[in-house]
GULUMSE-975036 format. One line per 10 residues: their letters; for each residue x, y, z of N, C-alpha, C. Coordinates in steps of 0.05 Angstrom, whole numbers, plus 5000, padded with zeros to 4 digits. Layout:
a	X Y Z X Y Z X Y Z  ...
***
This chain:
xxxxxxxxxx	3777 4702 6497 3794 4686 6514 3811 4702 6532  3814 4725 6529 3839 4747 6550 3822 4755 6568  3800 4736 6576 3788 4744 6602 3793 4711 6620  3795 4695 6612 3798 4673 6615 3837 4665 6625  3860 4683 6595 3874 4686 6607 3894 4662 6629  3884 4671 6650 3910 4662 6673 3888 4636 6674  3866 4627 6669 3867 4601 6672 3877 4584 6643  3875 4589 6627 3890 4578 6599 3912 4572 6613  3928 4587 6624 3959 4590 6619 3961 4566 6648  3943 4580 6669 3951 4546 6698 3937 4529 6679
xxxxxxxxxx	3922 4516 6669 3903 4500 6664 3928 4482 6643  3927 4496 6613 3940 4482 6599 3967 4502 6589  3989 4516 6608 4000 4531 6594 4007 4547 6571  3975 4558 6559 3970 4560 6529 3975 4600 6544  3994 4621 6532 3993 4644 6533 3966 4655 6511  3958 4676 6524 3929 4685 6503 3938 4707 6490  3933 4718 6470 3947 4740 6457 3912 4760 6444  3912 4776 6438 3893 4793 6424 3900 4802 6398  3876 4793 6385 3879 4794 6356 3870 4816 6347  3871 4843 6341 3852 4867 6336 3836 4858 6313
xxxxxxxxxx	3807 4870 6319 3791 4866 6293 3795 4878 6269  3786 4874 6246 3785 4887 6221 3769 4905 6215  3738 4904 6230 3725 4933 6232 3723 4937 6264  3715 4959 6266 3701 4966 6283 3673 4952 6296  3683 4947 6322 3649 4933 6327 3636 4956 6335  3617 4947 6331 3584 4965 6319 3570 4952 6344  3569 4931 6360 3551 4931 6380 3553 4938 6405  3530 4951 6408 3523 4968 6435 3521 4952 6461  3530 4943 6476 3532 4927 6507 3509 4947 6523  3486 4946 6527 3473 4951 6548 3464 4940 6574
xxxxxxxxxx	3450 4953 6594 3456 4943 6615 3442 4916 6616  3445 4898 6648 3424 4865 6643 3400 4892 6653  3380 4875 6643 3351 4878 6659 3350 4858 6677  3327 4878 6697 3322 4856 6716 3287 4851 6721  3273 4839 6717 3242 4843 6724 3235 4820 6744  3217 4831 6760 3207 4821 6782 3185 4791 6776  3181 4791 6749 3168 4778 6744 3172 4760 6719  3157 4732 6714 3174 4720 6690 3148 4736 6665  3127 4738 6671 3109 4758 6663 3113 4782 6647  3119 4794 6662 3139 4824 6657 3162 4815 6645
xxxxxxxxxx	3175 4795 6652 3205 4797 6625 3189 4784 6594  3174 4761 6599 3169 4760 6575 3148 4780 6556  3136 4800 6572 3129 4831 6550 3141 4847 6548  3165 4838 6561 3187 4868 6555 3198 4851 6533  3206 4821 6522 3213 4812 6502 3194 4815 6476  3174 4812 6488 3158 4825 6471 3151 4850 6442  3157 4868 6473 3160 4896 6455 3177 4899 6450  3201 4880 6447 3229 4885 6438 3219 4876 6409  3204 4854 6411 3206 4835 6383 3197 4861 6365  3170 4865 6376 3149 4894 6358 3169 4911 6351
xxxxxxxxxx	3183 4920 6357 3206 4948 6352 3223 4934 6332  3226 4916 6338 3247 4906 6313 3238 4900 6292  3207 4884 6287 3186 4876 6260 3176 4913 6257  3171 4928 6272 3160 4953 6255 3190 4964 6238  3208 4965 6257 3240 4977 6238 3238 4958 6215  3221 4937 6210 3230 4914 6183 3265 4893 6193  3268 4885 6222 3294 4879 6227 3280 4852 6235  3294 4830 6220 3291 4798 6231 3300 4797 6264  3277 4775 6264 3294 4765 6316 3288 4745 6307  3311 4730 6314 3308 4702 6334 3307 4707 6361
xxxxxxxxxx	3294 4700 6370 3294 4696 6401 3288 4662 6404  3309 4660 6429 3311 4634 6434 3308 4632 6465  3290 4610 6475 3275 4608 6494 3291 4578 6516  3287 4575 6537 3300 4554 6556 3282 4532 6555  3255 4533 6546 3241 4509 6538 3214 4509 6523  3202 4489 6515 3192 4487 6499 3156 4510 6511  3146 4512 6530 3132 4514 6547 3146 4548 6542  3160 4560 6538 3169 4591 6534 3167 4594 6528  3175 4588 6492 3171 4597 6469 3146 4588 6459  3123 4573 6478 3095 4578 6468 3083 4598 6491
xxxxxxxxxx	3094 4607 6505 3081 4630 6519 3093 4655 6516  3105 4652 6491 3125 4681 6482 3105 4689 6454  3096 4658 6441 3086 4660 6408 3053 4670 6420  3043 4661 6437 3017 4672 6441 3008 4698 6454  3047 4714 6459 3039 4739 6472 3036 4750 6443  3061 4738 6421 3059 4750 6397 3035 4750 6391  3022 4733 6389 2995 4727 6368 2979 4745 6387  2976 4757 6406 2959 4776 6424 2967 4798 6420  2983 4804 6410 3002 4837 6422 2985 4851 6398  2975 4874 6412 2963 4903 6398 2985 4921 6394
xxxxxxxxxx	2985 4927 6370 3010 4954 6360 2995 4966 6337  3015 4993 6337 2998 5007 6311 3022 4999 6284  3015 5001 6267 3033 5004 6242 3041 5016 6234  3067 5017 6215 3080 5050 6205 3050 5078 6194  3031 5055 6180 3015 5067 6163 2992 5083 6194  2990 5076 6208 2974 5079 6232 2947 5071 6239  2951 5038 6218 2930 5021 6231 2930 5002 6260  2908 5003 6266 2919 4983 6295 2918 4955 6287  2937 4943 6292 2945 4912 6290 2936 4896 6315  2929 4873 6313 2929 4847 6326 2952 4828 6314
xxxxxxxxxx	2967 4826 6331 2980 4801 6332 3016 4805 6321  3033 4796 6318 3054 4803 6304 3067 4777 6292  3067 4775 6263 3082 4760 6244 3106 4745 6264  3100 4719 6264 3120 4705 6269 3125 4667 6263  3149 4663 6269 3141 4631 6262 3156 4617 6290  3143 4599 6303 3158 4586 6323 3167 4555 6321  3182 4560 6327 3203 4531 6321 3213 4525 6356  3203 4500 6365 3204 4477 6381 3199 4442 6378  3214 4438 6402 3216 4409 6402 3192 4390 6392  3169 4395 6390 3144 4385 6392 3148 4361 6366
xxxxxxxxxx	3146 4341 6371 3145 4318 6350 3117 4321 6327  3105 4329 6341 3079 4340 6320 3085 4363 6303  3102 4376 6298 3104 4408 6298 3137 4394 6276  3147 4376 6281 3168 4362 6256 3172 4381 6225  3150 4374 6209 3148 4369 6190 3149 4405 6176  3130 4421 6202 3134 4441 6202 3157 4460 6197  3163 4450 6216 3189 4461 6230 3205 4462 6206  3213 4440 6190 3232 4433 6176 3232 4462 6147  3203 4454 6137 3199 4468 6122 3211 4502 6127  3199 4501 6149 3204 4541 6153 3225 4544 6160
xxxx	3255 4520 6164 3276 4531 6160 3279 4527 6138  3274 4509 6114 3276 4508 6095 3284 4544 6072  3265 4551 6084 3257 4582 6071 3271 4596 6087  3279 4596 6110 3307 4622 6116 3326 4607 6100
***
């Protein structure tokens, strides 16, 4: 909110104060990307996902519509990588969760299990 600030204070005369944290934040702010293409951003999300499933690190990635996150799950289910062990893989472990009224019952379950 202490970026916000001077509109709190015209808005509803509320002063903002800063609370220091209790640890240390740990996350890294890197730069935006920019790609020329919606193509190219969604395999650069891609090989983000791959780097994070070979480290063994859970992603959500969350998509602007339903039509994304099935052209994000079928880059998954395409993507060639090698494995720690140095076999070559097809495809990368995932589960997708969207709006789809057919896809319900699904859905429910595999949050069920996170």
């Amino acid at each position: 909110a202490q970026t916000e600030s001077e509109e709190l204070f015209y808005t509803y005369n509320l002063n903002v104060i800063t609370v220091p944290t209790h640890r240390p934040n740990l996350r890294v702010d890197r730069p935006h990307a920019m790609f020329r293409s919606a193509s190219t951003r969604w395999n650069a999300v891609a090989d983000l996902v791959v780097s994070c499933h070979w480290e063994g690190r859970p992603v959500l990635v969350g998509t602007t519509s339903v039509e994304n996150s099935e052209y994000l799950s079928m880059l998954l289910s395409e993507y060639r990588w090698e494995s720690q062990d140095g076999r070559k893989v097809l495809g990368v472990p995932h589960k997708l969760l969207n709006a789809r009224p057919n896809l319900a019952a699904k859905e429910a379950e595999i949050v069920a299990q996170a």
